[in-house]
C-alpha positions as protocol buffer text, in pm:
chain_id: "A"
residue {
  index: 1
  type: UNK
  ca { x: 5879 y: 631 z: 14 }
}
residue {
  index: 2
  type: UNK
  ca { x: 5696 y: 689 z: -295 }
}
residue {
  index: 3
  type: UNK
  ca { x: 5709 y: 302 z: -402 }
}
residue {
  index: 4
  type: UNK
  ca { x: 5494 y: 236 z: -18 }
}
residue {
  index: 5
  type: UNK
  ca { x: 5289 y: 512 z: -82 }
}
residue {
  index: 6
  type: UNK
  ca { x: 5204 y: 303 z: -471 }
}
residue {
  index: 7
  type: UNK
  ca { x: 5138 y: 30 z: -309 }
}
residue {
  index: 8
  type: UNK
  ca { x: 4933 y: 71 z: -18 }
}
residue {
  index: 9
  type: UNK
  ca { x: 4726 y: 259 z: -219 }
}
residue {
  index: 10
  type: UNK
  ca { x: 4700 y: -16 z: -478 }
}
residue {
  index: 11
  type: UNK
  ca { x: 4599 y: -210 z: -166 }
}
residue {
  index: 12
  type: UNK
  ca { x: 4343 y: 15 z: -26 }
}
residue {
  index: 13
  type: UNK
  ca { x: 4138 y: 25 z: -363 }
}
residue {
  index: 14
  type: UNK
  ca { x: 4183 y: -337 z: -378 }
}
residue {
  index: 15
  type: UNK
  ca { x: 3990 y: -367 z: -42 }
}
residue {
  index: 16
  type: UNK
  ca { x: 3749 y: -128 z: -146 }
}
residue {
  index: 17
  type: UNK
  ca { x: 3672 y: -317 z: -446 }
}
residue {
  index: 18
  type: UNK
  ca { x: 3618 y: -602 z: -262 }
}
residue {
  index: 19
  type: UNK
  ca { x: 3417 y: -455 z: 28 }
}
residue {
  index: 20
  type: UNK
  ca { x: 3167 y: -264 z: -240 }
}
residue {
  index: 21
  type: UNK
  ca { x: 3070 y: -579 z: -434 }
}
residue {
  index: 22
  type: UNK
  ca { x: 2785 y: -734 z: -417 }
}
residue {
  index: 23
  type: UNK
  ca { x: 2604 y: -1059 z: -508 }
}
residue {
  index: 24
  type: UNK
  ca { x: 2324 y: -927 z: -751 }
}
residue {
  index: 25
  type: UNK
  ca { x: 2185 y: -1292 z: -854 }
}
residue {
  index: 26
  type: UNK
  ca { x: 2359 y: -1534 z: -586 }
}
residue {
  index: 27
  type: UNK
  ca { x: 2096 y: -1403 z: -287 }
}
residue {
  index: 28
  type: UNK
  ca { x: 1884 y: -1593 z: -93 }
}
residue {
  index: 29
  type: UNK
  ca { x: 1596 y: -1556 z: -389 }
}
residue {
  index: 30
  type: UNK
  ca { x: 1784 y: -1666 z: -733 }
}
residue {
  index: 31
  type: UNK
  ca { x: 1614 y: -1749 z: -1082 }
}
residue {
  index: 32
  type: UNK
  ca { x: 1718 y: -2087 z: -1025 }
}
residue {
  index: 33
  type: UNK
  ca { x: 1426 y: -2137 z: -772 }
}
residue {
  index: 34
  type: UNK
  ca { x: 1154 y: -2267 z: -1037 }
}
residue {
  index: 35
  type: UNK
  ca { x: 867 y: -2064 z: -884 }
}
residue {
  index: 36
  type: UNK
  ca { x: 526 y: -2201 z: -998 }
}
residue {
  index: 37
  type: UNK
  ca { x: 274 y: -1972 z: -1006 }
}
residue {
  index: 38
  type: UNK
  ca { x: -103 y: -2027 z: -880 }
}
residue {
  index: 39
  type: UNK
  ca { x: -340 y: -2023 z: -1117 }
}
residue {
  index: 40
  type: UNK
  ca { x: -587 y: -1898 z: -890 }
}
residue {
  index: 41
  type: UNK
  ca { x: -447 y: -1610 z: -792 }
}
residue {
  index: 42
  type: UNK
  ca { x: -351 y: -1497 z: -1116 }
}
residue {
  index: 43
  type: UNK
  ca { x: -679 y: -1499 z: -1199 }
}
residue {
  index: 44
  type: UNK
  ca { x: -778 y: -1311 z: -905 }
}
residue {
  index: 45
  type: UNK
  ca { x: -548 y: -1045 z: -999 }
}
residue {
  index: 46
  type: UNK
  ca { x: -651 y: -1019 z: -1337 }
}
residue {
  index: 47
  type: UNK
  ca { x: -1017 y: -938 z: -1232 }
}
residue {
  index: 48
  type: UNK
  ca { x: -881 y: -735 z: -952 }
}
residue {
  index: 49
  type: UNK
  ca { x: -755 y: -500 z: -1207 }
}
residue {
  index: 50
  type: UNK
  ca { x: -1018 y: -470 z: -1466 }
}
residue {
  index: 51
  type: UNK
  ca { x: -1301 y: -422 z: -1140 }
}
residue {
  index: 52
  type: UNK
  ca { x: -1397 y: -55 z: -1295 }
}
residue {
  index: 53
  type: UNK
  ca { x: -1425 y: -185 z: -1633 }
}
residue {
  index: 54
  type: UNK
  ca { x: -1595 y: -496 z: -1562 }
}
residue {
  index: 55
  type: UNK
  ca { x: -1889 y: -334 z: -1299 }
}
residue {
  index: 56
  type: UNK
  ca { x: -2227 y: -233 z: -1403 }
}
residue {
  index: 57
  type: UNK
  ca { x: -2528 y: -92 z: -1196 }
}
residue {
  index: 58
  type: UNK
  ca { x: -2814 y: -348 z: -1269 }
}
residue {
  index: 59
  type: UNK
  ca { x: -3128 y: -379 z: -1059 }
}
residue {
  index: 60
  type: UNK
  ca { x: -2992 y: -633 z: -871 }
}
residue {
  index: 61
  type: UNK
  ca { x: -2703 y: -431 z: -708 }
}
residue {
  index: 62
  type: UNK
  ca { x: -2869 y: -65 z: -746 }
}
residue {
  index: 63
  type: UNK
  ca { x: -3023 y: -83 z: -357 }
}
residue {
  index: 64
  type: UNK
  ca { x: -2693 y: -218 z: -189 }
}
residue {
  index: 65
  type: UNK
  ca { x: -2486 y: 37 z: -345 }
}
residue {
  index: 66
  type: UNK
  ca { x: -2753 y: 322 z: -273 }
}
residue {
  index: 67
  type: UNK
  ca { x: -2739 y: 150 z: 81 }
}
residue {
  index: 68
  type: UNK
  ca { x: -2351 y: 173 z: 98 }
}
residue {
  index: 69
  type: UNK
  ca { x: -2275 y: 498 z: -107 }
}
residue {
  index: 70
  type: UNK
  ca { x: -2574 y: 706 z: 72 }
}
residue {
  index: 71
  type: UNK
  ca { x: -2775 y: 554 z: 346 }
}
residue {
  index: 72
  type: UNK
  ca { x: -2504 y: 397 z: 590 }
}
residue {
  index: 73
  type: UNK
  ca { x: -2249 y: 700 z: 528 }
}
residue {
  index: 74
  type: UNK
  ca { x: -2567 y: 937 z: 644 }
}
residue {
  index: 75
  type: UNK
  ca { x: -2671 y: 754 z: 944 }
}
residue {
  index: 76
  type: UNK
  ca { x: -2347 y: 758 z: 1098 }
}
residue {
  index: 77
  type: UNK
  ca { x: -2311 y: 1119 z: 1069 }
}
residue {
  index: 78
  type: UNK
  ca { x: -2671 y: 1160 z: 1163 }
}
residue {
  index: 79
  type: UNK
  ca { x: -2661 y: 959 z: 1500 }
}
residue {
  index: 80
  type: UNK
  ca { x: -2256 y: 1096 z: 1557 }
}
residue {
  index: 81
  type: UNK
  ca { x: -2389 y: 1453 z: 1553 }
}
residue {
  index: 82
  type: UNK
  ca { x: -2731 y: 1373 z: 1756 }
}
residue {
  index: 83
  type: UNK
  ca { x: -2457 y: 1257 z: 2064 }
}
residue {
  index: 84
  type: UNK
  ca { x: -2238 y: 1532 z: 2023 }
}
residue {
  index: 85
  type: UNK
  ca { x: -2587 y: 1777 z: 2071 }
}
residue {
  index: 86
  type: UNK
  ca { x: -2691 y: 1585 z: 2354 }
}
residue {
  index: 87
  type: UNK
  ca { x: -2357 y: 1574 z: 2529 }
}
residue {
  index: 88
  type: UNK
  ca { x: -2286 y: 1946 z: 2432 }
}
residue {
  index: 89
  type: UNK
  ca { x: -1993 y: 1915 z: 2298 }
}
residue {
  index: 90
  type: UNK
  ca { x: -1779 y: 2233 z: 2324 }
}
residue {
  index: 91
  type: UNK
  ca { x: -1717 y: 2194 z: 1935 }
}
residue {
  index: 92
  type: UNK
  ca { x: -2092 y: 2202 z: 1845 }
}
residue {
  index: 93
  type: UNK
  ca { x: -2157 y: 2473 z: 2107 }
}
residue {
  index: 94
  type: UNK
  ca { x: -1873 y: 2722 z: 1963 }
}
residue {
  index: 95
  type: UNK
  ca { x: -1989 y: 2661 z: 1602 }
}
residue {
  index: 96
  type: UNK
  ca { x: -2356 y: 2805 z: 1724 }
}
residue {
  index: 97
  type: UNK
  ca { x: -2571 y: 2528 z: 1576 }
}
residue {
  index: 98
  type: UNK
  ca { x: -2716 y: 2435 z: 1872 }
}
């Protein structure tokens, strides 16, 4: 009894070691693919990365980002809360600015 017992366990971890391995390198996506890469876009991610140390504030880009940092941001909470006090808007009319 003891000599079945031996051996279907040597059997059963047998299975599991075949069951549990894997094929780290032999995938779908090997090393033995030759990827080239693009140029291009290794050049876009290089300047993609060094944007904030690469940026300055000149006179040519001052008004757009004034524009896009203050103006635009302002308006839409500026026209947003002019609807909400003409609709009366139950939040606006609990918060007693209205």
């Amino acid at each position: 009894m003891s000599a079945f017992i031996r051996r279907s366990s040597l059997l059963a971890s047998r299975t599991v070691q075949r069951t549990q391995r894997r094929k780290m390198g032999d995938g779908a996506f090997t090393d033995a693919m030759h990827v080239k890469k693009n140029p291009y876009v290794e050049e876009w991610n290089g300047r993609r990365e060094i944007t904030e140390k690469a940026f300055e504030v000149t006179q040519d880009n001052l008004l757009p980002l004034i524009l896009m940092c203050v103006a635009f941001p302002y308006g839409i909470y500026h026209f947003t809360r002019k609807e909400m006090l003409i609709k009366k808007d139950p939040r606006v009319v609990r918060s007693g600015v209205a």
